[in-house]
N, C-alpha and C positions, 0 to 999 in steps of 0.2 A: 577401104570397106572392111576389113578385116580386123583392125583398128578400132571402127567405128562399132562392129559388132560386138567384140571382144567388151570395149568399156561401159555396152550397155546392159548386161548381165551385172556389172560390178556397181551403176548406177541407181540399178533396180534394189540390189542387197543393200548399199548405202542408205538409200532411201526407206527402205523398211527398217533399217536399223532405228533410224530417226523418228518413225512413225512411232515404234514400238517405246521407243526414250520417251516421246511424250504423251502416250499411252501409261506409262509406268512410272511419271511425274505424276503427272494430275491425278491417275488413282490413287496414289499414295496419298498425295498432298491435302486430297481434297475428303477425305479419308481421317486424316490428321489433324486436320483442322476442327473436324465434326468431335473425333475423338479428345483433343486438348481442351475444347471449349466446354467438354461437358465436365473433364475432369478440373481443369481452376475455377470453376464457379461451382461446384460438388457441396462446399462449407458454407455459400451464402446463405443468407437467410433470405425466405421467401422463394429461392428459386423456383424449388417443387413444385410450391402450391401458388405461385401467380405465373410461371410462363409457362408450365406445360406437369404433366403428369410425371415423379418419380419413376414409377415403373417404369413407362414408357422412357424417358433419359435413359434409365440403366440399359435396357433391351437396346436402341438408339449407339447407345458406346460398345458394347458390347458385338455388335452387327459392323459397327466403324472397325473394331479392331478384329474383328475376322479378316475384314477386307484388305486392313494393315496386310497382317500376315500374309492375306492369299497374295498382292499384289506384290509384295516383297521377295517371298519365295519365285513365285512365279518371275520374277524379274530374274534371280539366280536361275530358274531352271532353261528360261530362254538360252542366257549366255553361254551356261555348260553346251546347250543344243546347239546353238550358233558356231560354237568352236568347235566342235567335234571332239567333247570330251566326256561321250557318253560312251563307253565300252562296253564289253561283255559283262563284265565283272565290275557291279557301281561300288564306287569309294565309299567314305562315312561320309562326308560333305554332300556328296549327292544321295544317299540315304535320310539325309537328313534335312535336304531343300524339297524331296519328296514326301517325308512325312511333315512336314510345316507347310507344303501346299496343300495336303489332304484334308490336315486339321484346320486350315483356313476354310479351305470349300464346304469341308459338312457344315462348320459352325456357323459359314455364312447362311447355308442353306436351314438349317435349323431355326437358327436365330430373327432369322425374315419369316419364316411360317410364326413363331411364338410371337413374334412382333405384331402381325397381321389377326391372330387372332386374338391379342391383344387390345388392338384399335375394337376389333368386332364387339364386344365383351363389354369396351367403355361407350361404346355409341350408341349400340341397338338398343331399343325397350323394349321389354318383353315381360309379363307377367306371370310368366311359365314358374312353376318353383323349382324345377333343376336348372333353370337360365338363369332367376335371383341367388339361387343358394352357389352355384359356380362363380357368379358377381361376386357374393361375399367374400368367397376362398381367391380372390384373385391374386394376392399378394404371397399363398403357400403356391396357389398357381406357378406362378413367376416362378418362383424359387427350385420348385420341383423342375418345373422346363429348363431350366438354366445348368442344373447341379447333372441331371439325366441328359441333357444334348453333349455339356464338353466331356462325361463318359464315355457315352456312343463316340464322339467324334474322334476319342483320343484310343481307344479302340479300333474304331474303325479306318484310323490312320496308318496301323500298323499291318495291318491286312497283307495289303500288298505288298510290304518287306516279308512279310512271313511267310508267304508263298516264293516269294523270289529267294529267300533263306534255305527252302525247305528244295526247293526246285535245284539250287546249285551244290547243295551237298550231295544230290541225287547225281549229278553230272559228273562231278569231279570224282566220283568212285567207278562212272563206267564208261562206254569207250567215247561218249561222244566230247567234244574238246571245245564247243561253247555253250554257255549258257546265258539267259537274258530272262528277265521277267516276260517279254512280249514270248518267247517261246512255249513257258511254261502254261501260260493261258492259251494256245493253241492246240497245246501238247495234250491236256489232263482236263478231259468232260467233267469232272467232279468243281473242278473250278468255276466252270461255267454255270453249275447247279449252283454253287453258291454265291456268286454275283449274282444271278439272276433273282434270289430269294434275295439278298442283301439288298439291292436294287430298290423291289417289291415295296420291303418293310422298311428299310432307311431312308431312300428318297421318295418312294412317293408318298408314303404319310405323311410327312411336312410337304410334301406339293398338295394335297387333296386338303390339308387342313388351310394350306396360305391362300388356296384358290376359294375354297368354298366363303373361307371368312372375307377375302374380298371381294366376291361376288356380292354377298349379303349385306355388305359394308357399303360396295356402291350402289346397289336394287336400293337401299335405305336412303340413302343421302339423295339420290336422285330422285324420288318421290317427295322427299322430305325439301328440296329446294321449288319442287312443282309448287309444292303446297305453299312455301311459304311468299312466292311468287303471285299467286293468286291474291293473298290475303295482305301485302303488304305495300306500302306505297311507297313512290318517288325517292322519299328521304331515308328509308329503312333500308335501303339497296344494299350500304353497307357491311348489313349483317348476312350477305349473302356471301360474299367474299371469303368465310373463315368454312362451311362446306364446302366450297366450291376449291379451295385450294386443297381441302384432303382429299375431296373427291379425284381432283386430279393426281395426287401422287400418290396413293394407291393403284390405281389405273393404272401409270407408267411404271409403278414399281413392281405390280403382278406379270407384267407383261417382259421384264426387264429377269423377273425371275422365273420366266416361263422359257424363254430365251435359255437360263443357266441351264437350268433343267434337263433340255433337249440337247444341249454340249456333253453335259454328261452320261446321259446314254447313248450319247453318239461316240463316246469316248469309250465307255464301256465296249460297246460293239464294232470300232475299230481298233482295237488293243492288240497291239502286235503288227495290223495290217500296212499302217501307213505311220510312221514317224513322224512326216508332214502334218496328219490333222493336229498330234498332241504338240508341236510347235506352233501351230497358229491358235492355240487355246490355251498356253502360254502369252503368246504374243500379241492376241487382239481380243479374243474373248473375255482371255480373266481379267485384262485393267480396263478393260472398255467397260464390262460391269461394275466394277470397283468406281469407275469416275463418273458414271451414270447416273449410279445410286449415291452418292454424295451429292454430285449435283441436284438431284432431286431432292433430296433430304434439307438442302440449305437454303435451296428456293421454296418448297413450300412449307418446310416448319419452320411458323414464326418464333418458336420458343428458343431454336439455333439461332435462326440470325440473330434475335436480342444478346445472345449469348455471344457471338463472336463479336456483334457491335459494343457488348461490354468490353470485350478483351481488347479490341481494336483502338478505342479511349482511352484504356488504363496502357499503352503502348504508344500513345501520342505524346502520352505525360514528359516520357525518357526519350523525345526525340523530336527537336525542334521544326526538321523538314518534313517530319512523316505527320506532324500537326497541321503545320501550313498548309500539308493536301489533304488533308482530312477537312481542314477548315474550307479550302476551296471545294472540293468535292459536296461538300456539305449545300454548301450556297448556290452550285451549280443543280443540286437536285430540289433545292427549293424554289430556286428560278421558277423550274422547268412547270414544278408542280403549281404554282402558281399560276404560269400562262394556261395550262391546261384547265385551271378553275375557271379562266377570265375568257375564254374560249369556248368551253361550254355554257359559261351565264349567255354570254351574247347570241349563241347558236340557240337557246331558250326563250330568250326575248326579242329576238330576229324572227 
């Protein structure tokens, strides 16, 4: 019994180990792939303007390689935590897995409100003159939001070293004999003044901006598919398919970062309390949203997959097995599509 109790504490950590391993594969991965595709097909011609919007691409990579980063750091800051090589006093290496997960998180979080108000901007009609003239500026837009988030973020990364900098000089000169960032936010109500304003102004205006735009984004499309429902027949159905896939990944994607949002002020607000929460937001939080949004991203923008399916081609070429499954793979989804045509005619004329 003793035995048996003893190996199932050590079964359980095993097993989360593995969880989190393939938590911190596929975020990356799937991440990387979004990221790679958009950057070898960047020189083609036509890409911009027949499968999907430049801007939008950039913001797209841009958002992938935040995720990089957060999912990467975040993989090192687990391991430190898992091994118990987090001490009073953090190294440069952990200084430095902490500001590369910082600067992942804000940038993801920035770069998903610009993104979403991005889509907003491309979809809506509006005849307002500060809604067309904003349309117009939408390329300084971009730029401006792009150049001011990795500012803030790269700023706002350092934050918490500088407190924890400023907190341990203060230690080591008087009697007390440890220090720790979790103390120092315990310790000094002024810190708390300024998370709380920081909080405020950094996180939730790109929440208030990514939520309103896709509210707006989906109120529009879902009127906008009523209507087109009403007016269009049988054979038009197809042109319902290209709202109805933004519609949905907007939706999971607002929700995916309503989810982040709430991690991090719940992170904010146990800071110091519990070790545990900022380990399992390390551990299943950050690459669970990392592999989410990737997943989302590659399922419902067509302009990716065409993109990976170019890559996936030009990678057949140099490789005679991985064509032969492409080539079966190929035929097996034409099958499929086929019986499903030859299945619906007869349930039609049945």
């Amino acid at each position: 019994m003793n035995e048996g109790g003893a190996r199932f504490p050590i079964m359980i950590t095993f097993l989360s180990y593995i969880f989190a391993g393939v938590l911190f594969v596929g975020g990356f991965l799937g991440n990387f792939l979004i990221f790679l595709a958009l950057v070898l097909t960047l020189a083609e011609d036509g890409v911009g303007t027949m499968n999907g919007s430049p801007l939008v691409n950039l913001i797209v990579g841009l958002t992938s390689g935040a995720n990089l980063l957060l999912c990467g750091s975040s993989a090192g800051l687990y391991y430190e935590n898992a091994a118990e090589r987090f001490p009073y006093f953090l190294t440069s290496f952990q200084k430095f897995l902490v500001f590369l997960s910082n600067e992942g998180l804000f940038c993801t979080i920035w770069f998903t409100a610009l993104l979403c108000l991005l889509y907003c901007l491309k979809i809506l009609s509006c005849n307002h003159s500060l809604f067309l003239k904003v349309k117009q500026n939408i390329p300084k837009l971009v730029c401006f939001g792009i150049v001011s988030g990795l500012i803030m973020s790269t700023v706002s990364s350092n934050m918490p070293l500088f407190f924890y900098s400023f907190k341990l000089n203060i230690t080591l000169n008087s009697s007390y004999s440890t220090a720790s960032l979790a103390s120092y936010y315990c310790e000094n109500p002024l810190t708390w003044v300024f998370i709380g304003l920081f909080g405020l102004v950094w996180v939730s205006f790109p929440f208030g901006v990514c939520v309103i735009s896709c509210v707006t984004v989906i109120s529009f499309l879902h009127q906008h598919l009523r209507n087109m429902k009403s007016n269009s027949s049988e054979l038009s159905n197809c042109r319902l398919k290209s709202p109805k896939r933004v519609l949905q990944m907007i939706s999971f994607q607002v929700l995916l970062y309503i989810v982040l949002l709430l991690e991090v002020f719940g992170g904010v607000l146990a800071s110091g309390a519990s070790q545990n929460f900022q380990s399992s937001s390390y551990m299943i939080i950050y690459p669970l949203y990392c592999l989410m949004t990737s997943a989302n991203i590659i399922v419902k923008n067509r302009s990716i997959r065409m993109k990976l399916a170019s890559i996936i081609k030009k990678m057949s070429r140099y490789s005679p097995c991985f064509h032969c499954f492409l080539q079966e793979s190929q035929h097996t989804i034409s099958e499929q599509t086929r019986r499903g045509k030859e299945s619906m005619v007869n349930s039609r004329t049945g």
